[in-house]
C-alpha angles and dihedrals in degrees: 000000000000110000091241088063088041094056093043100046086047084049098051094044097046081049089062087036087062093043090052093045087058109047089046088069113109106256092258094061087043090052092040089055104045086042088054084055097041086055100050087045089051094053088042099055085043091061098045096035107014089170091063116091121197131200102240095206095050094038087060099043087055095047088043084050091042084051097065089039094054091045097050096037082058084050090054100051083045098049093044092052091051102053089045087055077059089071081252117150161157115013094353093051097058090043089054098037092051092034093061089049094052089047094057097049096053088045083055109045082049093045081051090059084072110040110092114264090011131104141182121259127186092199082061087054081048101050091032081060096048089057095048091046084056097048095045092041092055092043094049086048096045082048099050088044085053099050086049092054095036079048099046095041086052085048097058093042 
């Protein structure tokens, strides 16, 4: 196993490690964190911008939702990139990659029904998948941009 394939594989799997870290915290832990987040952001955006005025609420429950996207949408980019150091590409690549992703999302929405204060949400599995289409789907373009110039530059030699 080439180092390259060792490391991405380790990157994509503590990714899900931290993922899974997070979502086994009692709800309260998980509430007390994103609305630590939520706090600095909002200070933030009263320093910079002090006319704007935000829905706390709202504005928690879209940085909570983000969150997951953000997290997902990394995943994706992970999961595509070790599979590729598989020596994995092209269609399947981006089936496995988004696949895994998927996968892991379903496995963790169902861990949480059982952790105390959390629940399961199938909108959580939607907008985790979103993030990890968008993540595959810029790794596979960035990747396909790449061949052609790799291609192009080997032409002209």
């Amino acid at each position: 196993m080439t180092t390259y394939k060792f490391f991405s594989w380790i990157a994509a799997l503590f990714w899900m490690a931290v993922i899974f870290y997070l979502s086994h915290q009692p709800g309260s832990a998980s509430s007390n964190l994103s609305s630590g987040v939520v706090t600095a952001l909002l200070d933030l955006i009263n320093l910079i911008a002090p006319q704007v005025e935000l829905n706390v609420e709202t504005f928690h429950t879209f940085i909570r939702k983000n969150a997951h996207f953000f997290a997902y949408f990394l995943l994706g980019l992970l999961s595509l990139n070790a599979w590729r150091s598989s020596g994995i590409t092209g269609l399947k690549q981006l089936i496995l990659g988004f696949g895994m992703c998927i996968l892991f999302a379903t496995t963790d929405e169902i861990h949480q029904l059982f952790i105390e204060g959390r629940s399961g949400e199938v909108r959580d599995v939607m907008i985790d998948s979103a993030g990890a289409v968008l993540g595959v789907l810029i790794y596979g373009l960035f990747g396909y941009l790449w061949g052609s110039m790799k291609e192009k530059t080997l032409k002209r030699k």
